[in-house]
Each structure stands twice: as structure tokens, then as C-alpha cells.
PyMOL commands that place a pseudoatom at each C-alpha (Angstrom):
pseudoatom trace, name=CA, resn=UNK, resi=1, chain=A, elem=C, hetatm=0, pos=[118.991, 127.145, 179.649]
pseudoatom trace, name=CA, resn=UNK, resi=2, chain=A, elem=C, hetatm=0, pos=[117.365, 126.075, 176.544]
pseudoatom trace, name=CA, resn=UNK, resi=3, chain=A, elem=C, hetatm=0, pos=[115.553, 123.108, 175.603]
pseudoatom trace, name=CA, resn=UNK, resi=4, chain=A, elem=C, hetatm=0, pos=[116.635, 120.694, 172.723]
pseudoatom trace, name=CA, resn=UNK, resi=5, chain=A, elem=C, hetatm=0, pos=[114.297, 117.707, 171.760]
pseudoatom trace, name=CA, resn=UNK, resi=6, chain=A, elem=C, hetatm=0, pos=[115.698, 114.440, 170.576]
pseudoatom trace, name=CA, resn=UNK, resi=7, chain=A, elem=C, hetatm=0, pos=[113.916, 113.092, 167.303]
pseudoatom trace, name=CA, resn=UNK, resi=8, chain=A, elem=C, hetatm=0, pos=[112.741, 110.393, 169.629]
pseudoatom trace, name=CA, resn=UNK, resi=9, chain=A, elem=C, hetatm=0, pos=[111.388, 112.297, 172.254]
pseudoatom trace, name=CA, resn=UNK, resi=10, chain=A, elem=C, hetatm=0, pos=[109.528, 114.050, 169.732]
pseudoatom trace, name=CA, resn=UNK, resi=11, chain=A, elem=C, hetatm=0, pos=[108.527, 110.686, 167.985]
pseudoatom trace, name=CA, resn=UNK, resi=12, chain=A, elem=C, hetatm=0, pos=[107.230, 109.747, 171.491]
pseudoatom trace, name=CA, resn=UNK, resi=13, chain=A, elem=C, hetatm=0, pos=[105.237, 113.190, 172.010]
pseudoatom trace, name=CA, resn=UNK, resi=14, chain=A, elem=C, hetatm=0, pos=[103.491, 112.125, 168.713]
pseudoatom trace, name=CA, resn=UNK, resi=15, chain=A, elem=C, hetatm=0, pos=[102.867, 108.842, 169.591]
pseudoatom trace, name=CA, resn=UNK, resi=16, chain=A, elem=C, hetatm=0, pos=[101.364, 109.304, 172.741]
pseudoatom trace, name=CA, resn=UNK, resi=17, chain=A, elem=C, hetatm=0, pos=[98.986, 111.964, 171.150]
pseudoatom trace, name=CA, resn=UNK, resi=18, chain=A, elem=C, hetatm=0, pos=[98.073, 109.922, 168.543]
pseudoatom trace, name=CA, resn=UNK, resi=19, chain=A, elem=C, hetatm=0, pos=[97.316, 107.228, 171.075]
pseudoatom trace, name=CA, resn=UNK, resi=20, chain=A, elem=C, hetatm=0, pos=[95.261, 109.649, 173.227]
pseudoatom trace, name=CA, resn=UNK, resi=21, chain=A, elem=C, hetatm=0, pos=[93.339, 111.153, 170.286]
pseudoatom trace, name=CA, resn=UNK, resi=22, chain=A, elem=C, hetatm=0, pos=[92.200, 107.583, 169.561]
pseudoatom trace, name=CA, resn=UNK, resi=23, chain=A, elem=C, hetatm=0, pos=[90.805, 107.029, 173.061]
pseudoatom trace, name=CA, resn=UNK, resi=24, chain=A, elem=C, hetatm=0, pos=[89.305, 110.394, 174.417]
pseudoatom trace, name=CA, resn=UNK, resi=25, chain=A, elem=C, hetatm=0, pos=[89.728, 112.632, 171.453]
pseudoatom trace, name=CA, resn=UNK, resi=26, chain=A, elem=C, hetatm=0, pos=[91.540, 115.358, 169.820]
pseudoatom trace, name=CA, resn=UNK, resi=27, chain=A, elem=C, hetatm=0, pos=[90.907, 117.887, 172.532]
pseudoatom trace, name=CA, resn=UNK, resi=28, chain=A, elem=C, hetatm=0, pos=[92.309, 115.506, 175.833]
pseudoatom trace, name=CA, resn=UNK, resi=29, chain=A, elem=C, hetatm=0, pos=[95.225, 114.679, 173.512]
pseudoatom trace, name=CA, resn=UNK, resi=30, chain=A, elem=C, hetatm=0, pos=[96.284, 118.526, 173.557]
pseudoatom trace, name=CA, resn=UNK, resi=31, chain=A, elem=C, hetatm=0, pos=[96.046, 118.942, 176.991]
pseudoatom trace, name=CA, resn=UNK, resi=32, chain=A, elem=C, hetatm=0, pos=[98.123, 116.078, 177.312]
pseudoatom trace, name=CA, resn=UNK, resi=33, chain=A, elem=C, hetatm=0, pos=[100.462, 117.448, 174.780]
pseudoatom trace, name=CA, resn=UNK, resi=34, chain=A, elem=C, hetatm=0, pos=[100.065, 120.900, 176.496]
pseudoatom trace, name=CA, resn=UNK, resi=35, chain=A, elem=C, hetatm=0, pos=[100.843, 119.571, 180.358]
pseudoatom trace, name=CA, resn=UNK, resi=36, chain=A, elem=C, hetatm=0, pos=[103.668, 117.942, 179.141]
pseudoatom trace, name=CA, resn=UNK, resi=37, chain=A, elem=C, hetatm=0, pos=[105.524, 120.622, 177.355]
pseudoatom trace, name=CA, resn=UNK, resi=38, chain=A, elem=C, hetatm=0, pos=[104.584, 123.173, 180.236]
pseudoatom trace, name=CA, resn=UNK, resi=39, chain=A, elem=C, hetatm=0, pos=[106.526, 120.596, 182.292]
pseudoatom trace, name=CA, resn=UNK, resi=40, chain=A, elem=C, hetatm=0, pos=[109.406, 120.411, 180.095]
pseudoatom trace, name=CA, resn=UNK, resi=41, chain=A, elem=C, hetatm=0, pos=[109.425, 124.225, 179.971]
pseudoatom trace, name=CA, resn=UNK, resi=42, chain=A, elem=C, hetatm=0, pos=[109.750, 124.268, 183.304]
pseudoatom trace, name=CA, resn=UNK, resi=43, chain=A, elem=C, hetatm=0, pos=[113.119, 122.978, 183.109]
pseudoatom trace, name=CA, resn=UNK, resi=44, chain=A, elem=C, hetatm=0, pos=[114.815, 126.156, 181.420]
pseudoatom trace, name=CA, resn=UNK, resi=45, chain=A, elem=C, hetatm=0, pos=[114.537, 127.614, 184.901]
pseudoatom trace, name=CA, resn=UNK, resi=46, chain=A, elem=C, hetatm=0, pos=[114.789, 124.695, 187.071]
pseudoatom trace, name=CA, resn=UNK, resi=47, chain=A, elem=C, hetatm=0, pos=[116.844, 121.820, 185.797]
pseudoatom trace, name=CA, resn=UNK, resi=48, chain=A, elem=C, hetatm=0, pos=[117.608, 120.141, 188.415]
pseudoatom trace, name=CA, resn=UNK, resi=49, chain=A, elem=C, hetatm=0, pos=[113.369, 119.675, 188.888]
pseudoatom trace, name=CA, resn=UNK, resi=50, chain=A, elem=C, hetatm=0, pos=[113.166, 115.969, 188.248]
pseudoatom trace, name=CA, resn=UNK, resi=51, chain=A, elem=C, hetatm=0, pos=[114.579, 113.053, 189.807]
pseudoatom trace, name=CA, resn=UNK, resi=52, chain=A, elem=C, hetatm=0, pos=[118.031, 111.458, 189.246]
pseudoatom trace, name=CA, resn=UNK, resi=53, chain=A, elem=C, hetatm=0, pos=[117.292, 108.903, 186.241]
pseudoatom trace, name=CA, resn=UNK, resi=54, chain=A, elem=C, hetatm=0, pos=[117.783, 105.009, 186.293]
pseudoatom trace, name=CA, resn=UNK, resi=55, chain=A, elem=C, hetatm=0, pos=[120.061, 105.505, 183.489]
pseudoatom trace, name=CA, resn=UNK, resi=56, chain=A, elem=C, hetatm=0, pos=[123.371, 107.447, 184.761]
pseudoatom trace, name=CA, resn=UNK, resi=57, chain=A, elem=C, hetatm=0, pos=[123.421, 110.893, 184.098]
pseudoatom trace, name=CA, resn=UNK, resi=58, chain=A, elem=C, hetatm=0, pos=[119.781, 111.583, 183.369]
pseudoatom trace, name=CA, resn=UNK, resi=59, chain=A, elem=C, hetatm=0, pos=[117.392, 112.833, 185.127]
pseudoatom trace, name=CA, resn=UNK, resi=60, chain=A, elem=C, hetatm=0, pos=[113.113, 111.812, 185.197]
pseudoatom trace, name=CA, resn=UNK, resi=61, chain=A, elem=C, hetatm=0, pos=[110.416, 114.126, 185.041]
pseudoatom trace, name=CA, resn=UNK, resi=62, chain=A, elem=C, hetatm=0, pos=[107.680, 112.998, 185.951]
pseudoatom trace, name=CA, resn=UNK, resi=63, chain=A, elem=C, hetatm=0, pos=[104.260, 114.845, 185.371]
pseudoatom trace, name=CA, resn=UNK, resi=64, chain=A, elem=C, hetatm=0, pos=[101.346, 115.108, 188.072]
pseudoatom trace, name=CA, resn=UNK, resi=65, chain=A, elem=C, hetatm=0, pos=[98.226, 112.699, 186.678]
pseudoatom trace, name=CA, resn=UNK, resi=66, chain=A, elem=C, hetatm=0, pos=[99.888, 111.547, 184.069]
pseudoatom trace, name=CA, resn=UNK, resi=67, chain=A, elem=C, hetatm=0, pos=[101.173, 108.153, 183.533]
pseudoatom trace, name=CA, resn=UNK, resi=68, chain=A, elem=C, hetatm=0, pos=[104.516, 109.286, 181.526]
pseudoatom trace, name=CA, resn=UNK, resi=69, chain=A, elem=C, hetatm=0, pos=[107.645, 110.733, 182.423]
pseudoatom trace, name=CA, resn=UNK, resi=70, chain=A, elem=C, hetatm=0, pos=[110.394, 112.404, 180.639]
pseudoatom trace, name=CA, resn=UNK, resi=71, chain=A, elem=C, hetatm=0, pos=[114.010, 110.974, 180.529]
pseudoatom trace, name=CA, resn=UNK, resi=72, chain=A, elem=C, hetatm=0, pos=[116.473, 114.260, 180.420]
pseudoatom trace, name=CA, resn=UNK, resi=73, chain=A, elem=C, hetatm=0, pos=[120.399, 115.038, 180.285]
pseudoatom trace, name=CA, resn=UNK, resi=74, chain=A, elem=C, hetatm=0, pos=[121.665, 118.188, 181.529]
pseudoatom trace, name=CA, resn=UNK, resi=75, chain=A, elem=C, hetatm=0, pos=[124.513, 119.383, 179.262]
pseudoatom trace, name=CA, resn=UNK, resi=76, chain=A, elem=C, hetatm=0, pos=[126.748, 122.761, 179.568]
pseudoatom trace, name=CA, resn=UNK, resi=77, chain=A, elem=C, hetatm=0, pos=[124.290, 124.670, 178.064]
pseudoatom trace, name=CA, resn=UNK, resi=78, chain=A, elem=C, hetatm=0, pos=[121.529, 123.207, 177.539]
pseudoatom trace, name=CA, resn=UNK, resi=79, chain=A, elem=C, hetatm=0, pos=[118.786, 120.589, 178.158]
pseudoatom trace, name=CA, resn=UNK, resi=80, chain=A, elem=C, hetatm=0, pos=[118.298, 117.479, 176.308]
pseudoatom trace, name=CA, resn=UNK, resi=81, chain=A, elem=C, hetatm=0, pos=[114.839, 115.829, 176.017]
pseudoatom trace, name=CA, resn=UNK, resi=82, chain=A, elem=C, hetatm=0, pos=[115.994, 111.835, 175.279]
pseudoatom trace, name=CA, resn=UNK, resi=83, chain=A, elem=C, hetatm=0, pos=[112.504, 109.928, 175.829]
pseudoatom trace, name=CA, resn=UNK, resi=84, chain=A, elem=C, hetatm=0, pos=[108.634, 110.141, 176.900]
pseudoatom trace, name=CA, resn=UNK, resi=85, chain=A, elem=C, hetatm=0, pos=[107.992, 107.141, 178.142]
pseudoatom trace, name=CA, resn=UNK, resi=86, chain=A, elem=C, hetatm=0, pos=[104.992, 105.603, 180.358]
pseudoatom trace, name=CA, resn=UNK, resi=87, chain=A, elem=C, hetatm=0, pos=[105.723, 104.875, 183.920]
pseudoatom trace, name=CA, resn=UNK, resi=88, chain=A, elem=C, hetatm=0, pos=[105.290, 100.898, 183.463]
pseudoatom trace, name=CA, resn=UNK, resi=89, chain=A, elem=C, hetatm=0, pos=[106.987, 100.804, 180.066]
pseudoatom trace, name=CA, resn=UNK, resi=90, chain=A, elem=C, hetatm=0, pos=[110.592, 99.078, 179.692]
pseudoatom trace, name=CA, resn=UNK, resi=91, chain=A, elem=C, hetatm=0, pos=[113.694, 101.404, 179.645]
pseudoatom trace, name=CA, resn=UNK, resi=92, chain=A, elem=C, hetatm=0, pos=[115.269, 101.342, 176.840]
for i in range(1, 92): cmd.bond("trace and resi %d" % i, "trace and resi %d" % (i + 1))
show_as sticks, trace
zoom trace
């Protein structure tokens, strides 16, 4: 399955490095960046990975040591990246 990234998925990816970048610097905020698109990857091959979501028919990522999670919908033929969001934020 592929991966397809909603504009504000993406426009939480950003955020959140920009946020991290601020703190710790440039280099933690591509880790960050990194861990959390190797997790996403991970979904082409196992999509089912994550839990069920809070919101019906998505599913939640959630990456080791990292306060964020991923809010996902598993279509025909492909996966959908919704959100990023931290683990104490708000659903929208």
C-alpha cells in the first residue's frame, strides 16, 4: 500500500519540527522527523500496526518515546495520514 499525506498532517510534521528545533536544535528535530516517518513507513507493509482510533474508522500510531501519535484511515488502496498530534492534545 502506499502512503498519502494530508496537507495537515504535513502542516503538523512541520510544526512539530519547528517546535523541536527551537528547544533542542536542528539535529533532535530530524530525528524526530526521521522516527516518525520510519513509523509511518512502516504502515505500507503493516496497516493494520496501530490501534483502532477514537474517531471511527481511523486508526493511531503511536511512536515509542515520543509524545505524538499519528491519526490514519485505511482506504482501498491506500493509506491516509489525517493528523500528528501530541498524546495530551485535544482531538480535533
Amino acid at each position: 500500500m502506499r502512503l498519502r499525506w494530508t496537507e495537515p498532517a504535513y502542516l503538523d510534521l512541520q510544526i512539530i519540527c519547528d517546535f523541536v528545533a527551537d528547544r533542542d536544535g536542528e539535529e533532535a528535530a530530524r530525528r524526530i522527523a526521521l522516527k516518525i516517518c520510519d513509523g509511518l513507513a512502516s504502515l505500507a507493509d503493516f496497516p493494520r500496526k496501530g490501534r483502532p482510533g477514537r474517531t471511527a474508522g481511523t486508526r493511531e500510531l503511536v511512536f515509542k518515546d515520543l509524545p505524538w501519535l499519528a491519526v490514519y484511515r485505511i482506504c482501498e488502496d491506500r493509506i491516509e495520514i489525517n493528523r500528528i498530534l501530541h498524546g495530551a492534545q485535544r482531538f480535533p
